[in-house]
C-alpha positions in Angstrom: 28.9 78.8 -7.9 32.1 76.7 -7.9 33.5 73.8 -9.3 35.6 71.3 -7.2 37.2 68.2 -8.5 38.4 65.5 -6.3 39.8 62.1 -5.3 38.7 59.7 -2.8 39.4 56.3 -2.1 36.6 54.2 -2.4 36.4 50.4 -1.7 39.9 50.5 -2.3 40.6 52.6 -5.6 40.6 56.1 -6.2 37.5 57.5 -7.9 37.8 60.7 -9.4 34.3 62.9 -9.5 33.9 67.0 -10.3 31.1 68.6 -7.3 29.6 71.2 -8.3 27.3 72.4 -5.7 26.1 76.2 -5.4 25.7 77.6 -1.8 21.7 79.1 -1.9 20.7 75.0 -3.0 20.3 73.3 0.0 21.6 69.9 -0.3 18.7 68.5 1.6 15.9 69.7 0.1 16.4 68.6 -3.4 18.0 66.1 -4.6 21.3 65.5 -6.0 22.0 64.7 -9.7 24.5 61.7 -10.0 26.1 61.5 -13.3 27.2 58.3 -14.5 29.3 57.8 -18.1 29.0 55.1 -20.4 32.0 52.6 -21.2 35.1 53.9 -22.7 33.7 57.5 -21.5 34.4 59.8 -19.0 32.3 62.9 -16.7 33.3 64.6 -19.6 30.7 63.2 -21.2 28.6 65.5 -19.4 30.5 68.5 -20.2 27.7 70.4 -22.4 24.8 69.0 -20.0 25.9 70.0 -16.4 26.5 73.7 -16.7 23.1 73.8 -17.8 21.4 72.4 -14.5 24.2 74.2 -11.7 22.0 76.8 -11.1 19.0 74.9 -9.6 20.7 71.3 -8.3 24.0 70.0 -7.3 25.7 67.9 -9.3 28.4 65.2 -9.1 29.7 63.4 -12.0 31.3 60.4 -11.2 34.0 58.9 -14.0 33.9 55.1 -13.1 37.3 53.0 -12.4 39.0 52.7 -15.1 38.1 55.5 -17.0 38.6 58.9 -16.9 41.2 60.0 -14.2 39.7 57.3 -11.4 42.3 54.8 -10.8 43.3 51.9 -13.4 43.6 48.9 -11.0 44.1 45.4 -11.9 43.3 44.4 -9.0 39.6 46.0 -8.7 36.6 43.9 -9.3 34.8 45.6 -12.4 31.8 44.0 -11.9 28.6 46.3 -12.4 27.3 45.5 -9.2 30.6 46.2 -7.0 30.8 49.8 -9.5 26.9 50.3 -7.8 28.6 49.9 -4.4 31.6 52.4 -5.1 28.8 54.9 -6.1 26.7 53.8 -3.0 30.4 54.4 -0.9 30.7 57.9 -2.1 27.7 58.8 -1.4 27.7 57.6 1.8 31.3 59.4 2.0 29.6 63.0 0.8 26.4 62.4 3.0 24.3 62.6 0.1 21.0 60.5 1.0 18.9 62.0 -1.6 19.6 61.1 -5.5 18.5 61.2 -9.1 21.0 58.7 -11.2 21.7 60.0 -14.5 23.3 57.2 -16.3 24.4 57.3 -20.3 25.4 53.8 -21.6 26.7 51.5 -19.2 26.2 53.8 -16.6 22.4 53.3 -17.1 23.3 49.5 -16.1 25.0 51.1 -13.0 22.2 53.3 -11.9 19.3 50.7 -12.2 21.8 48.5 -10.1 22.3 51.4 -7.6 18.5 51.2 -7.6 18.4 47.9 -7.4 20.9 47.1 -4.5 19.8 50.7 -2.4 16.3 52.4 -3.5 15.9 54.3 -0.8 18.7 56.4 -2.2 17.3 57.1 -5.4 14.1 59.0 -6.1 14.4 58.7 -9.9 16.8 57.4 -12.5 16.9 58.8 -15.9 18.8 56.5 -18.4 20.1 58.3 -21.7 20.5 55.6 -24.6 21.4 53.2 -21.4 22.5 49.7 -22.4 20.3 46.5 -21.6 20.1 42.7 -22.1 24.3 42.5 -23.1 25.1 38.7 -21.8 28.5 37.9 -20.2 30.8 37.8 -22.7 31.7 34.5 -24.1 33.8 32.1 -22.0 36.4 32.3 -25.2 36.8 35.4 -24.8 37.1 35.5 -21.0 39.9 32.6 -21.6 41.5 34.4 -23.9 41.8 37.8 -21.1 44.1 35.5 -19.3 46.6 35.1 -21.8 49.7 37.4 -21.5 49.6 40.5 -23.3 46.1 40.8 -23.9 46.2 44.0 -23.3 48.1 44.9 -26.1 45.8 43.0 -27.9 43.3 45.5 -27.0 45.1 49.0 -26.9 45.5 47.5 -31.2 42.2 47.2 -31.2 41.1 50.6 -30.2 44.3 52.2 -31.7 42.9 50.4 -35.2 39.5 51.8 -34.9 40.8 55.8 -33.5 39.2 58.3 -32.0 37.4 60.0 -35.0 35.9 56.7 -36.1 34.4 55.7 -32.5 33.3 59.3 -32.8 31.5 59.1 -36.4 29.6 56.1 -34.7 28.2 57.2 -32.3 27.6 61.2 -32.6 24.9 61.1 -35.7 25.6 65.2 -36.4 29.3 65.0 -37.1 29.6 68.7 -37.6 29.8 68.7 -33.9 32.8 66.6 -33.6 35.8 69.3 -33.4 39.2 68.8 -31.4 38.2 69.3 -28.3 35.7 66.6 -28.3 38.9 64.2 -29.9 41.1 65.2 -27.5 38.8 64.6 -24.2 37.7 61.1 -25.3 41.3 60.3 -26.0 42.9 61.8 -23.2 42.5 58.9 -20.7 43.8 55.9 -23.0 46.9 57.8 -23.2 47.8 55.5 -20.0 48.8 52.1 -20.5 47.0 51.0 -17.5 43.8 51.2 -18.6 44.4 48.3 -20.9 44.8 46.0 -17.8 42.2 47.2 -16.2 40.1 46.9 -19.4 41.5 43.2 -19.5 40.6 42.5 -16.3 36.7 44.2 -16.9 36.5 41.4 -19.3 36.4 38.7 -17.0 34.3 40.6 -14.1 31.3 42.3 -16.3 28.2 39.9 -15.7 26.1 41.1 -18.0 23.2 43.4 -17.5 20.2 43.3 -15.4 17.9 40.5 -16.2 14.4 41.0 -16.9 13.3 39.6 -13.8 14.8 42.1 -12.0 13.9 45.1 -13.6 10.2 44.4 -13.6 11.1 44.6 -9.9 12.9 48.0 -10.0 9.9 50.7 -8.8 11.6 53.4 -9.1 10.4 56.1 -11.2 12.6 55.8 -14.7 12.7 58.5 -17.9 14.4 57.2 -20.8 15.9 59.2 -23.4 16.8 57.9 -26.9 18.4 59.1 -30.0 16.5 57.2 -32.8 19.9 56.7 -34.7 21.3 55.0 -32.2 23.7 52.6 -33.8 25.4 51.6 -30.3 22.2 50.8 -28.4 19.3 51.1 -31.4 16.0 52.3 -29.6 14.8 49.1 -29.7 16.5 48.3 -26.5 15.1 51.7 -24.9 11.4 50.3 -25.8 12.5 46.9 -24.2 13.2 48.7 -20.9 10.5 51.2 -21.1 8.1 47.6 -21.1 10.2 46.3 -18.0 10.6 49.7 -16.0 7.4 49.5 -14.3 7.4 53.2 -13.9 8.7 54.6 -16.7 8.6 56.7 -20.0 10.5 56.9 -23.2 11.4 60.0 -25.1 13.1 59.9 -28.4 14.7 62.2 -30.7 15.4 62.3 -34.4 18.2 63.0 -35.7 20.0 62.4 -32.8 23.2 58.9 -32.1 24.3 57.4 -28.9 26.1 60.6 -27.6 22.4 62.5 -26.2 24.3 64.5 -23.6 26.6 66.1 -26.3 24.1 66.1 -29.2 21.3 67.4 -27.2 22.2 68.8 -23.8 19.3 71.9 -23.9 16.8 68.8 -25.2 18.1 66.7 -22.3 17.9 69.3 -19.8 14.7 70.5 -20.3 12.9 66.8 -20.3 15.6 65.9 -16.9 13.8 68.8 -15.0 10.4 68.4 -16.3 10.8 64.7 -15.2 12.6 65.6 -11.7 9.8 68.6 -10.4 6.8 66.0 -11.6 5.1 64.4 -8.0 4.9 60.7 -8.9 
């Protein structure tokens, strides 16, 4: 087994993934897990969850522009349907035709729209605590993002709120939070950029998938919930379960927004259960 980490450009900006792929899987016989972060998050959201499924699937976590160490463009249209088609483009770049999407967060919005805009490249889609029904924000708002030096507006926002209280909100268990887990959710705001780029995600995010849409969606989908969810309560994950045509909705007590750090062994067990069933 090894670990790679890499840069590609992608649609024009550089997306940074980690591949870890070990040499007796065969790449073509089982699918890959794509991992897909949430917003203000990172592959290393994954950190506790991917070591445990290495030895029976390749992996490749993705971190989305701008987050992470993916490029911070202000250029880039953060749309969630041109993010799909960067993780459609590197997939098509690593030759990898067959997929499960793992998305936590936002990046559950990204897989069902990888799903959405290419199903043939995804045999299942498991959404961890994913978001669902968020509008476009407010034209105010999107007015406002093209004021100068919004962006500092922002980096005072999150600098107000700090890493330790984003973390008390969303980890319900917060005996788990230690310095490691501050210092890798920090890490990437430590560039200015990403403010820009964040300004500019403001005006391009149109909202999630409609309901239309997802009652469309056949592929097979597993949700997982924590029940304390204060980012996106469970509520939402029994919405979507009604949509997803073909899906199924496990929850855990005890358990906030962060499932792949609060209960990776959990998560793990229910991903391959869910990936070896025949649908």
């Amino acid at each position: 087994m090894r670990s790679n980490y890499f840069t590609e450009n992608i649609n024009g900006i550089n997306v940074f993934y980690e591949f870890y792929h070990d040499s007796n899987t065969n790449i073509t016989t089982k699918p890959t897990l794509v991992m897909i972060h949430g917003f203000l998050s990172s592959s290393f959201s994954f950190r506790r969850l991917i070591p445990l499924l290495t030895k029976e699937y390749t992996i490749l976590a993705i971190d989305l522009p701008p987050f992470g160490k993916s490029e911070k463009s202000k250029k880039f249209v953060y749309s969630y349907e041109n993010l799909a088609k960067v993780v459609i483009a590197l997939l098509k770049k690593l030759e990898i035709r067959r997929t499960v999407l793992i998305g936590h967060s936002m990046g559950g919005q990204i897989a069902l729209n990888v799903s959405n805009q290419k199903p043939e490249l995804v045999e299942k889609v498991v959404l961890l605590c994913s978001s669902g029904y968020l509008k476009r924000l407010p034209p105010s708002i999107i007015y406002s993002s093209k004021m100068p030096y919004f962006y500092l507006y922002l980096k005072y926002k999150l600098a107000k709120q700090g890493p330790l209280h984003n973390l008390l909100n969303v980890v319900y268990d917060h005996s788990l939070i230690d310095d490691e887990m501050i210092e890798g959710y920090t890490k990437p705001f430590y560039d200015d950029q990403i403010f820009h780029a964040l300004t500019r995600m403001i005006r391009d995010r149109e909202g999630d998938l409609a309901t239309d849409i997802l009652k469309k969606i056949e592929t097979p989908s597993l949700l997982i919930w924590g029940e304390e969810d204060k980012v996106v309560p469970v509520a939402i994950g029994r919405r979507l379960n009604k949509d997803l045509p073909n899906s199924d909705l496990i929850t855990y007590k005890k358990t906030g927004h962060l499932l792949p750090e609060e209960k990776p062994e959990h998560v793990r067990d229910n991903i391959l259960n869910f990936v070896q069933t025949s649908y």
